[in-house]
N, CA, C, O and CB atoms as a CASP TS submission, in Angstrom:
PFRMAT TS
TARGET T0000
AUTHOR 0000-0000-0000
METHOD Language model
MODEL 1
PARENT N/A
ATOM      1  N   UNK     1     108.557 116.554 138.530  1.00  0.00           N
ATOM      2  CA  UNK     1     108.046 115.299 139.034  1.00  0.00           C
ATOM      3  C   UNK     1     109.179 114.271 139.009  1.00  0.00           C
ATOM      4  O   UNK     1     109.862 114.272 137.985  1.00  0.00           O
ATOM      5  CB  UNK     1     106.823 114.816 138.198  1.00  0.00           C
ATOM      6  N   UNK     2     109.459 113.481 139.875  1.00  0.00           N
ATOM      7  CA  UNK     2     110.053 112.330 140.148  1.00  0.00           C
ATOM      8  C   UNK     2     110.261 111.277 138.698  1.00  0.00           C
ATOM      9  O   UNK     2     109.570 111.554 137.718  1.00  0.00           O
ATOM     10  CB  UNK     2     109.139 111.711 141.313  1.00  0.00           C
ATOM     11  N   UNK     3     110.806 110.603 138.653  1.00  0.00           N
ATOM     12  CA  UNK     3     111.243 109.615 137.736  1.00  0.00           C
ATOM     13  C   UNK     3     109.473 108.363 138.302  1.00  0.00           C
ATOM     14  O   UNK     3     108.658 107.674 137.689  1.00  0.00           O
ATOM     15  CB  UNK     3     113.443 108.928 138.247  1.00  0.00           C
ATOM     16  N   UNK     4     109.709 108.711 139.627  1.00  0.00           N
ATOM     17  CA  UNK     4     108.507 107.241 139.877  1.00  0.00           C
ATOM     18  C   UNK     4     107.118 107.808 139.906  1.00  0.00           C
ATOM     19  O   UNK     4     106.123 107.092 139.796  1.00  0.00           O
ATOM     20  CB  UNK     4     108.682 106.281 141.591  1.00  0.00           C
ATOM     21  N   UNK     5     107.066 109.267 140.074  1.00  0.00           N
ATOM     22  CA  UNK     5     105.723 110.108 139.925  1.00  0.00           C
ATOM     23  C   UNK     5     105.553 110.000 138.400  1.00  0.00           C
ATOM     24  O   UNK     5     104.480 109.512 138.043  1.00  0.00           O
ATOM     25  CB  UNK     5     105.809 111.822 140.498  1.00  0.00           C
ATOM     26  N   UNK     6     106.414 110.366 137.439  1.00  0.00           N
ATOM     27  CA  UNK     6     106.145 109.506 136.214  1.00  0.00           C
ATOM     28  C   UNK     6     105.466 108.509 136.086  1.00  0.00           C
ATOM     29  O   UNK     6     104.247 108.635 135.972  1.00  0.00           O
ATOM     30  CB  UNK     6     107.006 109.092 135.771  1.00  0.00           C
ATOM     31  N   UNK     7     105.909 107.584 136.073  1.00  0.00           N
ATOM     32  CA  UNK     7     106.054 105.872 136.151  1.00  0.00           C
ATOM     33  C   UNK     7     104.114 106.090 136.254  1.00  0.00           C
ATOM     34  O   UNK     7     103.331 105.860 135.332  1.00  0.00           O
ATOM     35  CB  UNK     7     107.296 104.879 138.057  1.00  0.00           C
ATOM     36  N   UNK     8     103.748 106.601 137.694  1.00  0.00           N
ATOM     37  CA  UNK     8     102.317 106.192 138.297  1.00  0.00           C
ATOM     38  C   UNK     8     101.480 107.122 137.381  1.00  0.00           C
ATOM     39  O   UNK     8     100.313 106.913 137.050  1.00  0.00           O
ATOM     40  CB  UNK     8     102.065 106.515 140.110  1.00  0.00           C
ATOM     41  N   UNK     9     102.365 108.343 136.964  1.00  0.00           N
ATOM     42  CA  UNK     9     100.736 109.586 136.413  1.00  0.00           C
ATOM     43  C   UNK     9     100.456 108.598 135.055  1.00  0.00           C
ATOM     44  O   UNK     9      99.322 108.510 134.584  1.00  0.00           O
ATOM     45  CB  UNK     9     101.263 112.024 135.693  1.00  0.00           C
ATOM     46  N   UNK    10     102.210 107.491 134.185  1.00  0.00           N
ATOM     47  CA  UNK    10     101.748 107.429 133.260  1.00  0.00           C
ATOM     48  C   UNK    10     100.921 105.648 133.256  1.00  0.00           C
ATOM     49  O   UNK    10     100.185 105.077 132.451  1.00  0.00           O
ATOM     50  CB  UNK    10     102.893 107.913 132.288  1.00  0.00           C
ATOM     51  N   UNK    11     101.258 105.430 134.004  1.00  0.00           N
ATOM     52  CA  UNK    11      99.747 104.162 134.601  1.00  0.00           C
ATOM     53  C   UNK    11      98.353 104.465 134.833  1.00  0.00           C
ATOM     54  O   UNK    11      97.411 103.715 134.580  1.00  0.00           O
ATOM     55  CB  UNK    11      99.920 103.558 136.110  1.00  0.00           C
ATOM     56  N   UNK    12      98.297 105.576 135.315  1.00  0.00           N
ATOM     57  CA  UNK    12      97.452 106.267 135.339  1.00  0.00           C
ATOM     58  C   UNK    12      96.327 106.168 134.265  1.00  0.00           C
ATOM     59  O   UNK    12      95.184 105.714 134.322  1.00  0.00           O
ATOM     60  CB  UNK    12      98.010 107.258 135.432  1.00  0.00           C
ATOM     61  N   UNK    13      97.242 106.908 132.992  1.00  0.00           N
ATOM     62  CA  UNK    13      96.923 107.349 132.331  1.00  0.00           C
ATOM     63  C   UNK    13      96.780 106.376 131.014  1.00  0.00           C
ATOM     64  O   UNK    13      96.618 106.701 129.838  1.00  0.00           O
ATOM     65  CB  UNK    13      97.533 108.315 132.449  1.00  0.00           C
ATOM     66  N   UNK    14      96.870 105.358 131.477  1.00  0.00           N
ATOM     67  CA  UNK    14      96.705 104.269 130.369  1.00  0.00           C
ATOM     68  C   UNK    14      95.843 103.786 130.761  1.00  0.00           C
ATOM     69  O   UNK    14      94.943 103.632 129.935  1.00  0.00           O
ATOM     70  CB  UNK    14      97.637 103.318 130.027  1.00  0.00           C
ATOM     71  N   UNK    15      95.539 103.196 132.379  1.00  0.00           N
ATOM     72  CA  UNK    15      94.605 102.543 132.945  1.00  0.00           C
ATOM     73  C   UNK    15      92.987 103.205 132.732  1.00  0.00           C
ATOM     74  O   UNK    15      91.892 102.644 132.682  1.00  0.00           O
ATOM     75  CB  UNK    15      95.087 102.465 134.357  1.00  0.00           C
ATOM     76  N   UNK    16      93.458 104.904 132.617  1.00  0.00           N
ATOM     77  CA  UNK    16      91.331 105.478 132.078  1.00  0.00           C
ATOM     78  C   UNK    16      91.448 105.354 130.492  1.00  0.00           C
ATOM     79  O   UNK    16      90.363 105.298 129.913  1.00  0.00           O
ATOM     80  CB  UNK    16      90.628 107.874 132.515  1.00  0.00           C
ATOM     81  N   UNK    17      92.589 105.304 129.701  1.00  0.00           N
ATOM     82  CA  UNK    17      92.553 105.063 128.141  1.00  0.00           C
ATOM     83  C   UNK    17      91.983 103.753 128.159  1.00  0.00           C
ATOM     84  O   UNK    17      90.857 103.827 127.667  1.00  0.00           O
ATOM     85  CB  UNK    17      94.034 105.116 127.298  1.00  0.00           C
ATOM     86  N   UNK    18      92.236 102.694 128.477  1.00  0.00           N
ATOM     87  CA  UNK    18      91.811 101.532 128.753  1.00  0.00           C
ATOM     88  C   UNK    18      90.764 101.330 129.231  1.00  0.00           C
ATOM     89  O   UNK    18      90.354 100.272 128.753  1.00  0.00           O
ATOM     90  CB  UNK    18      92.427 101.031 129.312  1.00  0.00           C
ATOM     91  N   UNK    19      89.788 101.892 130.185  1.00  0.00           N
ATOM     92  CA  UNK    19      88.651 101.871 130.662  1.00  0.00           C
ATOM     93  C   UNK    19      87.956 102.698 130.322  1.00  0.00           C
ATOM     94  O   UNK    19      86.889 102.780 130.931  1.00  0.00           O
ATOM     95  CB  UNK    19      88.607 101.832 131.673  1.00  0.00           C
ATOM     96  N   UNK    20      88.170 103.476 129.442  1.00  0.00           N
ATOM     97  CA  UNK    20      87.092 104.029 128.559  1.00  0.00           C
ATOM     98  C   UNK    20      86.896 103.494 126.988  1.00  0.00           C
ATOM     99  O   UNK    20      85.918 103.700 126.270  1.00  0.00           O
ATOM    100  CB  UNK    20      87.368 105.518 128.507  1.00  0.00           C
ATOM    101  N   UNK    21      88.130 102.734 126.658  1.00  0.00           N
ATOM    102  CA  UNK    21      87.810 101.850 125.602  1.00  0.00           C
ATOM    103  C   UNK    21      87.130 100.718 125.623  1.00  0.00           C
ATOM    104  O   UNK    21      86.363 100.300 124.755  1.00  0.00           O
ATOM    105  CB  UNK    21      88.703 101.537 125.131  1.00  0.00           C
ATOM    106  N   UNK    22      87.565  99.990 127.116  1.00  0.00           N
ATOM    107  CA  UNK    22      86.504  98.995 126.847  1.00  0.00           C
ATOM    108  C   UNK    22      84.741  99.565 127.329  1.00  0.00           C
ATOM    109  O   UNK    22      83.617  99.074 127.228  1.00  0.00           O
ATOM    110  CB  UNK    22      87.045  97.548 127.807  1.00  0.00           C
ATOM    111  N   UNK    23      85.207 100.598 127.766  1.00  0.00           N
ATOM    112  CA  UNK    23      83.017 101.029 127.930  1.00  0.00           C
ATOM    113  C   UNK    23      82.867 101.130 126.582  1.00  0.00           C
ATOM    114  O   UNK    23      81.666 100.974 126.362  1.00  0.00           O
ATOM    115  CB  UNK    23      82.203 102.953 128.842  1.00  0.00           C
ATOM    116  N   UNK    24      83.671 101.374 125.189  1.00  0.00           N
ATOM    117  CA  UNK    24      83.000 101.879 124.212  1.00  0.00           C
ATOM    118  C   UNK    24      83.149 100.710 123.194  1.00  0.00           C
ATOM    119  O   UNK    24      82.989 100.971 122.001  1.00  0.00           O
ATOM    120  CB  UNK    24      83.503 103.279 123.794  1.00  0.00           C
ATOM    121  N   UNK    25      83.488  99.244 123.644  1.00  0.00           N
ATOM    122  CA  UNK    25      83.493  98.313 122.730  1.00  0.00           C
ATOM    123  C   UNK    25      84.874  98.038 122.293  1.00  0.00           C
ATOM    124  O   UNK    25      85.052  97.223 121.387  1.00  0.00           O
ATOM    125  CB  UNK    25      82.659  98.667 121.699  1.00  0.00           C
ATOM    126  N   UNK    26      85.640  98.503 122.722  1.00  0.00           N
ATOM    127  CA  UNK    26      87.243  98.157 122.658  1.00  0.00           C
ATOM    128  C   UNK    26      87.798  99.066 121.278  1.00  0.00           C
ATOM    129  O   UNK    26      88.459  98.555 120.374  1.00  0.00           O
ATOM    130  CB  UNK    26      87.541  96.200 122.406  1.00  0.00           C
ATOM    131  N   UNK    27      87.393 100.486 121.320  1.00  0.00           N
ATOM    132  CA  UNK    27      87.968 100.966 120.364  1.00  0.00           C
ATOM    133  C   UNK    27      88.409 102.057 120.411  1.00  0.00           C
ATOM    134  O   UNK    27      88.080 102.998 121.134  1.00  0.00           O
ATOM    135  CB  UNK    27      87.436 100.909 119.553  1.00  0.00           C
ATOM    136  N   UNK    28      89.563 101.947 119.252  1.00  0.00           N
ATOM    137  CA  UNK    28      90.959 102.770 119.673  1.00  0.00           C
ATOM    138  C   UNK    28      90.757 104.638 120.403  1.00  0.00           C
ATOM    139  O   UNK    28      89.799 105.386 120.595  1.00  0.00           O
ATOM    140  CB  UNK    28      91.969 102.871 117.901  1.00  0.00           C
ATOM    141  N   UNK    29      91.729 104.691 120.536  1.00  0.00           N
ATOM    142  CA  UNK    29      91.603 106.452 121.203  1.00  0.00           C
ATOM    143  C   UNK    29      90.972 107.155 119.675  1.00  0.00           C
ATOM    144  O   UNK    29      90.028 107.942 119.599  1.00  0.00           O
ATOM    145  CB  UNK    29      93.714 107.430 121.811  1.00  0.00           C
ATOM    146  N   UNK    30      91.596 106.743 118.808  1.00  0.00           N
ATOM    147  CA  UNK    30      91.411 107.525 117.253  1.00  0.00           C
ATOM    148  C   UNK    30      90.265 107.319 117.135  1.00  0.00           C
ATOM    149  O   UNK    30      89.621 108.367 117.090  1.00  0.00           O
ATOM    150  CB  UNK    30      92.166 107.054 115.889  1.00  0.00           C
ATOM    151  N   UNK    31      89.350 105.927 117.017  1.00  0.00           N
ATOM    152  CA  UNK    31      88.060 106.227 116.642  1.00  0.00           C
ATOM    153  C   UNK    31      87.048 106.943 117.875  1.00  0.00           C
ATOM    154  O   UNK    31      85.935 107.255 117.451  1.00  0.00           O
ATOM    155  CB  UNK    31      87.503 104.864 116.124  1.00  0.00           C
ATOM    156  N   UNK    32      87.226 107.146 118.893  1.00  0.00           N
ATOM    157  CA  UNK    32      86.339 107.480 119.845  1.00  0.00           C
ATOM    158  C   UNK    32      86.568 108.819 119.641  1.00  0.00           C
ATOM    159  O   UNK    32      85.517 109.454 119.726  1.00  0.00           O
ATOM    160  CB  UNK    32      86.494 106.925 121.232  1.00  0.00           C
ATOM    161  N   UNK    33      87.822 109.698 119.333  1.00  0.00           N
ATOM    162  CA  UNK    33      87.449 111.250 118.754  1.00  0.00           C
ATOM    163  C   UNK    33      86.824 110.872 117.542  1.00  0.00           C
ATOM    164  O   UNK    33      85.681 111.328 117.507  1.00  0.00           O
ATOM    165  CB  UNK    33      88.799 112.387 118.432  1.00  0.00           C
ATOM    166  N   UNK    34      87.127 110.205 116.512  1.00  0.00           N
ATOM    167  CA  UNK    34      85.803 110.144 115.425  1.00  0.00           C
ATOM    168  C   UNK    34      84.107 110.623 115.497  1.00  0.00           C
ATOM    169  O   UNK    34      83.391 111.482 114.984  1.00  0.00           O
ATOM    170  CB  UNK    34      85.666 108.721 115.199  1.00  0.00           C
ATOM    171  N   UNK    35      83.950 109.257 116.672  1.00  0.00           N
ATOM    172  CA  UNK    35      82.518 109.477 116.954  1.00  0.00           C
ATOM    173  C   UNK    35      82.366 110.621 117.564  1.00  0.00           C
ATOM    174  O   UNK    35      81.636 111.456 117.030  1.00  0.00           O
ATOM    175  CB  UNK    35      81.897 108.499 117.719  1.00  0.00           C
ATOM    176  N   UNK    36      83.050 110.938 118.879  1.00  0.00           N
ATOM    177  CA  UNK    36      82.719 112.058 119.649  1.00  0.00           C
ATOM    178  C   UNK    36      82.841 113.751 118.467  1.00  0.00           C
ATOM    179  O   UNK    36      82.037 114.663 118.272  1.00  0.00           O
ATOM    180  CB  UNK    36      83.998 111.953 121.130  1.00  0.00           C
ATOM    181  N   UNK    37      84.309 113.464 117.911  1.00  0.00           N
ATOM    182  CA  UNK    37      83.782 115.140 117.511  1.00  0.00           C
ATOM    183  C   UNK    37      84.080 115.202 115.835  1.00  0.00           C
ATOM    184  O   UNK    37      84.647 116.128 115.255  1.00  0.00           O
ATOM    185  CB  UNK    37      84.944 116.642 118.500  1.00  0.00           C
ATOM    186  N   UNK    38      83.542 113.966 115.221  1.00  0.00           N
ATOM    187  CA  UNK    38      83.662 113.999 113.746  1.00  0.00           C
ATOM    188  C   UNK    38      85.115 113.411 113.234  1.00  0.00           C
ATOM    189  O   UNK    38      86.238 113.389 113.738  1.00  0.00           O
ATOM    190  CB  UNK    38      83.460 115.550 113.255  1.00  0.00           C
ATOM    191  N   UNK    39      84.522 112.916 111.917  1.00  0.00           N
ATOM    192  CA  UNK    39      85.707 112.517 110.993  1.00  0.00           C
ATOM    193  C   UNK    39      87.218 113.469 110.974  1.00  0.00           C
ATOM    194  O   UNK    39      88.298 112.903 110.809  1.00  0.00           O
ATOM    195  CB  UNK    39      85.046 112.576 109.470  1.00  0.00           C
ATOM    196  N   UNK    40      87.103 115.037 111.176  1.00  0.00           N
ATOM    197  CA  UNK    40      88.612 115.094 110.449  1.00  0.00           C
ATOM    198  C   UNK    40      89.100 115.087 111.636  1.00  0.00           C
ATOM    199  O   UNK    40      90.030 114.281 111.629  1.00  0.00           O
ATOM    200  CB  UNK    40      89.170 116.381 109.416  1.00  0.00           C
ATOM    201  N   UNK    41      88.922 115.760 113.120  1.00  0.00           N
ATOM    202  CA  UNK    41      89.389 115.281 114.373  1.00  0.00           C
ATOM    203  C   UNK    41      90.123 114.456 114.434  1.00  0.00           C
ATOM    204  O   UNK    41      91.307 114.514 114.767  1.00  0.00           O
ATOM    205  CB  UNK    41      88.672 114.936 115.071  1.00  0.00           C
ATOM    206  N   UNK    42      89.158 113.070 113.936  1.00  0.00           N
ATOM    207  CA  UNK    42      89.432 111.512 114.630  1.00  0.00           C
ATOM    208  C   UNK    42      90.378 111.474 113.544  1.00  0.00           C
ATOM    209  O   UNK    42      91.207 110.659 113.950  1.00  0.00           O
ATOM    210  CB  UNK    42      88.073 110.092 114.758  1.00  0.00           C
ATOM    211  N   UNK    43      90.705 111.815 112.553  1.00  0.00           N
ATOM    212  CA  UNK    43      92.034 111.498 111.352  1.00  0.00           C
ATOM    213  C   UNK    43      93.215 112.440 111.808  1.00  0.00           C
ATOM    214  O   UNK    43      94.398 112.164 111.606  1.00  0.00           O
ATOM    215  CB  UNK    43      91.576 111.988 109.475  1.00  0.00           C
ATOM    216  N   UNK    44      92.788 113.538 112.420  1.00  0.00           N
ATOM    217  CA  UNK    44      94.011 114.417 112.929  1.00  0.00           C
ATOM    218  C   UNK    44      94.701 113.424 114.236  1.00  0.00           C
ATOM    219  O   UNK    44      95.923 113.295 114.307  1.00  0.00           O
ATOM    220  CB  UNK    44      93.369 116.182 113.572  1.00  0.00           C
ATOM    221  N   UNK    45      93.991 112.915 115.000  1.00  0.00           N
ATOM    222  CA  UNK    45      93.944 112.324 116.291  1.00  0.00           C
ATOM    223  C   UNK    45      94.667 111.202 115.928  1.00  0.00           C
ATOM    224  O   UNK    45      95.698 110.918 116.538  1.00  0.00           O
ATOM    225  CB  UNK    45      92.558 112.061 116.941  1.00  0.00           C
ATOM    226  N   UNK    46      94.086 110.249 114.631  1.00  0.00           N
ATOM    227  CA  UNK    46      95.337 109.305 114.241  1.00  0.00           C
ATOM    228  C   UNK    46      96.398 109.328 113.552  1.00  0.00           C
ATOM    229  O   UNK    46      97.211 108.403 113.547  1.00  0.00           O
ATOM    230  CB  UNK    46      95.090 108.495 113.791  1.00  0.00           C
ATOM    231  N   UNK    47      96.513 110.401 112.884  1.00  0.00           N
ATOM    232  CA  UNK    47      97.483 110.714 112.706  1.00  0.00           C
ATOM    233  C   UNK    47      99.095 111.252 113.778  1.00  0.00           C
ATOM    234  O   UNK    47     100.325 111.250 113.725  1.00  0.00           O
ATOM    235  CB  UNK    47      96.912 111.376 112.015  1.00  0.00           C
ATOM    236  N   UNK    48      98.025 111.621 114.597  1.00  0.00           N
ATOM    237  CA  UNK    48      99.016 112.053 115.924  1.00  0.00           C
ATOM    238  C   UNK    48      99.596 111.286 116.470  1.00  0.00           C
ATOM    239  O   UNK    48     100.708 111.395 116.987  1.00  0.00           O
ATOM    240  CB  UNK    48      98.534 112.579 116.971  1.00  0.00           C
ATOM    241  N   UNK    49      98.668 110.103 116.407  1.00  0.00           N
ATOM    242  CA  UNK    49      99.416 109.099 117.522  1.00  0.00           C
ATOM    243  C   UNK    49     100.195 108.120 116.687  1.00  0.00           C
ATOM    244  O   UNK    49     100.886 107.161 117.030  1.00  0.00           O
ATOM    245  CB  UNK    49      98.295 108.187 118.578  1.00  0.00           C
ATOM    246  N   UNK    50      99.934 108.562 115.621  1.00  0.00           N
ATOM    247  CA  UNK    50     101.238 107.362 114.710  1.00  0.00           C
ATOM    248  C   UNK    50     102.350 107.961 115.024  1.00  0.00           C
ATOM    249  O   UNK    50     103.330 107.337 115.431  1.00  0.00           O
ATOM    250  CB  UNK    50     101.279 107.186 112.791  1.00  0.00           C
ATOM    251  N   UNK    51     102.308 109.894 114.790  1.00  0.00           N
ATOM    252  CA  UNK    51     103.926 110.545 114.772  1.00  0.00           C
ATOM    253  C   UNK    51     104.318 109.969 116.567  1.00  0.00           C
ATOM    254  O   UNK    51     105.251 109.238 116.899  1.00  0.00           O
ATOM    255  CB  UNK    51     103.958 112.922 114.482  1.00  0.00           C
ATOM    256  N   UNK    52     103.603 110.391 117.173  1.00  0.00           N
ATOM    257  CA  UNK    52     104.040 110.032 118.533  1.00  0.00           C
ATOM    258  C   UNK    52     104.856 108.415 118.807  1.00  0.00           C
ATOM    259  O   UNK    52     105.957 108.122 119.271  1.00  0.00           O
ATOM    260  CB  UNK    52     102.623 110.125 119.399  1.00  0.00           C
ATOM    261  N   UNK    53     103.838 107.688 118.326  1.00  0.00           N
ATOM    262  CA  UNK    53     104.566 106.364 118.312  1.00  0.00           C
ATOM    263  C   UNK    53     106.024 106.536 117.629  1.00  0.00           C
ATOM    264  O   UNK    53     106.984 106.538 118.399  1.00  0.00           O
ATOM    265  CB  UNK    53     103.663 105.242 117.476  1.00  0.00           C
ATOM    266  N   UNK    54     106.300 106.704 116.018  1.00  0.00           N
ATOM    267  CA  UNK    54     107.305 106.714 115.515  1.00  0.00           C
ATOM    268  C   UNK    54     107.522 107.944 116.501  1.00  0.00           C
ATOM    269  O   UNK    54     106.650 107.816 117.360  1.00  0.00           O
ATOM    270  CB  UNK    54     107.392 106.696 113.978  1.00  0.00           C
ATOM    271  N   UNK    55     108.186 108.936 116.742  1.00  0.00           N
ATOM    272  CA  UNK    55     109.347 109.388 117.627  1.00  0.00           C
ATOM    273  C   UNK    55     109.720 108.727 118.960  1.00  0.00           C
ATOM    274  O   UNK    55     110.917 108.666 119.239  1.00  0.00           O
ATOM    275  CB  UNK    55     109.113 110.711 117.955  1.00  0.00           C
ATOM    276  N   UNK    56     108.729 108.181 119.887  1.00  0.00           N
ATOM    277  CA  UNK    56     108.920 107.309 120.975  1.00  0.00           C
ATOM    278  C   UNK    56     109.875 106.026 120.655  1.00  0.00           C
ATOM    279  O   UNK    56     110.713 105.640 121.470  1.00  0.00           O
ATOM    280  CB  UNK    56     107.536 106.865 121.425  1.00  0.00           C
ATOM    281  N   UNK    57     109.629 105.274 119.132  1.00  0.00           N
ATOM    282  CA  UNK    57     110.829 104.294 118.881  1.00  0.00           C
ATOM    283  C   UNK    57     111.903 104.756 118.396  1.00  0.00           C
ATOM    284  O   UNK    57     112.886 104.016 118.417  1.00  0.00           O
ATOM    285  CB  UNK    57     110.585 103.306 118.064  1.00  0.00           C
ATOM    286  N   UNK    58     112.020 106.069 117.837  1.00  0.00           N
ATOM    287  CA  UNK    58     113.499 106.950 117.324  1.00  0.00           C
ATOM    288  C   UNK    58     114.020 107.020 118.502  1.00  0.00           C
ATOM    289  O   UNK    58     115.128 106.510 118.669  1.00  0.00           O
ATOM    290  CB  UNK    58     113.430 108.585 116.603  1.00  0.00           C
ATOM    291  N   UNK    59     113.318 107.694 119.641  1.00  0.00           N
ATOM    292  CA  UNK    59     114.184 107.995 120.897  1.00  0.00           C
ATOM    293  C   UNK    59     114.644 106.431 121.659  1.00  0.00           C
ATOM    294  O   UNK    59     115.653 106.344 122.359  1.00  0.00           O
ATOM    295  CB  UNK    59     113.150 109.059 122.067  1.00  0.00           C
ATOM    296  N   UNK    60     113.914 105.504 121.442  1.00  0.00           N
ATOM    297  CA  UNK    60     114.242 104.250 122.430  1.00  0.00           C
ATOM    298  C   UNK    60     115.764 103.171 121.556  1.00  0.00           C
ATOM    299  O   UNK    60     116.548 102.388 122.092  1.00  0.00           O
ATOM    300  CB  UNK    60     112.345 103.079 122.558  1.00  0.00           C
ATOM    301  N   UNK    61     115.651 103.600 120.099  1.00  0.00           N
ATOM    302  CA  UNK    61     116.755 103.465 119.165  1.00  0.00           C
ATOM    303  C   UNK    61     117.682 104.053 119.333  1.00  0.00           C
ATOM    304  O   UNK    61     118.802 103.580 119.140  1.00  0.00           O
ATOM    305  CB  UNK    61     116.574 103.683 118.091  1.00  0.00           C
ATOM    306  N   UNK    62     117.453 105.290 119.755  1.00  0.00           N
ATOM    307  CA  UNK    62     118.919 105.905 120.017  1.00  0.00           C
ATOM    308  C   UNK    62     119.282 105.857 121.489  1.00  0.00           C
ATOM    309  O   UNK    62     120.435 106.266 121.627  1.00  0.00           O
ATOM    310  CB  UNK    62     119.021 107.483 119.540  1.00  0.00           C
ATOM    311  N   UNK    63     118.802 105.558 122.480  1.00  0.00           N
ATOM    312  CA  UNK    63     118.619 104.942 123.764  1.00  0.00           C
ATOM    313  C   UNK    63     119.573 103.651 123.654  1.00  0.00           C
ATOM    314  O   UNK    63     120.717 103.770 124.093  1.00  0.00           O
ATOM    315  CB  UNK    63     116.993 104.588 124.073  1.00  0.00           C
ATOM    316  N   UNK    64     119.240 102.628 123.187  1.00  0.00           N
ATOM    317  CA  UNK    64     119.427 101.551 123.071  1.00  0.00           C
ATOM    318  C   UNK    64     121.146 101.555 122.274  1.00  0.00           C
ATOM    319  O   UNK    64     122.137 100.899 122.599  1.00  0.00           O
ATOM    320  CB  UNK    64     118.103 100.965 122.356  1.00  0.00           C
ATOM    321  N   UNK    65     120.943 102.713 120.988  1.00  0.00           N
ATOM    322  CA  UNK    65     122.423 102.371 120.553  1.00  0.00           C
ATOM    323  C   UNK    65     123.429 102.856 121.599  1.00  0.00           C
ATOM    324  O   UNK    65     124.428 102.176 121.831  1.00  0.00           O
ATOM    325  CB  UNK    65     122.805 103.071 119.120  1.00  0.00           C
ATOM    326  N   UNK    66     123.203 103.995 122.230  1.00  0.00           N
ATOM    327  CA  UNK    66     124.201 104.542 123.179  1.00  0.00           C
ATOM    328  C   UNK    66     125.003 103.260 124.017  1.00  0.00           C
ATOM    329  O   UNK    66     126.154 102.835 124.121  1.00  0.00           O
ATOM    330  CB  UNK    66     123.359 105.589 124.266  1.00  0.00           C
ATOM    331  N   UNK    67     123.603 102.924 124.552  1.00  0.00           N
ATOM    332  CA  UNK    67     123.739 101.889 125.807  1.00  0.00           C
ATOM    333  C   UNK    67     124.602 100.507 125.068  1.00  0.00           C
ATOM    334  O   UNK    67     125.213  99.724 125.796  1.00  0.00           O
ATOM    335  CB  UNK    67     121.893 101.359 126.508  1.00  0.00           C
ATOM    336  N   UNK    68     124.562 100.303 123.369  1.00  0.00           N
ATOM    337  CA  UNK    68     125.754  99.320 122.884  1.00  0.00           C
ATOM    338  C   UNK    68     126.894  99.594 122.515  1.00  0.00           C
ATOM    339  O   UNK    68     127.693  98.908 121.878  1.00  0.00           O
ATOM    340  CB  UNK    68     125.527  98.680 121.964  1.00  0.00           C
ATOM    341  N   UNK    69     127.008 100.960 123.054  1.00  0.00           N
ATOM    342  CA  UNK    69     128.564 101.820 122.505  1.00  0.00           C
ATOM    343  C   UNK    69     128.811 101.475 123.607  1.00  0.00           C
ATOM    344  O   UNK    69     129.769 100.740 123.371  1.00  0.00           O
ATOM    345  CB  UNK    69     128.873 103.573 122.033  1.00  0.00           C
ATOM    346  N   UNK    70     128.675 101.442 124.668  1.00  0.00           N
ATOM    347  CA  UNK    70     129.237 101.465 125.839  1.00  0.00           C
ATOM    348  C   UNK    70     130.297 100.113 125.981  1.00  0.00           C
ATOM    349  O   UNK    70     130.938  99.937 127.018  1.00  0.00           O
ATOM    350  CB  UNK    70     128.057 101.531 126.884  1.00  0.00           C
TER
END
């Protein structure tokens, strides 16, 4: 896929995360696996998206230092 087919699948893909949170009262991806398929799910599920977050700012850190070596 394209650099800009990116860009749109991942708009996309925030825009139904977003519209299915606010149908459910504005709450997070983690608690809506809670309700939907139980407690350890919804703790596996937040747990996931913390590691995801922390590696997404490791990679944008080392992104960023390259680009001040320059």
């Amino acid at each position: 896929m394209d650099p800009g087919g990116c860009g749109v699948a991942g708009a996309v893909q925030d825009f139904i995360v977003l519209f299915v949170s606010m149908r459910r009262d504005g709450r997070s991806l983690g608690e809506m696996i809670k309700i939907e398929l139980g407690p350890i799910p919804g703790s596996l599920a937040l747990v996931g998206v913390l590691a995801i977050m922390i590696i997404i700012l490791a990679v944008l850190s080392l992104i960023r230092r390259e680009g001040a070596d320059r």
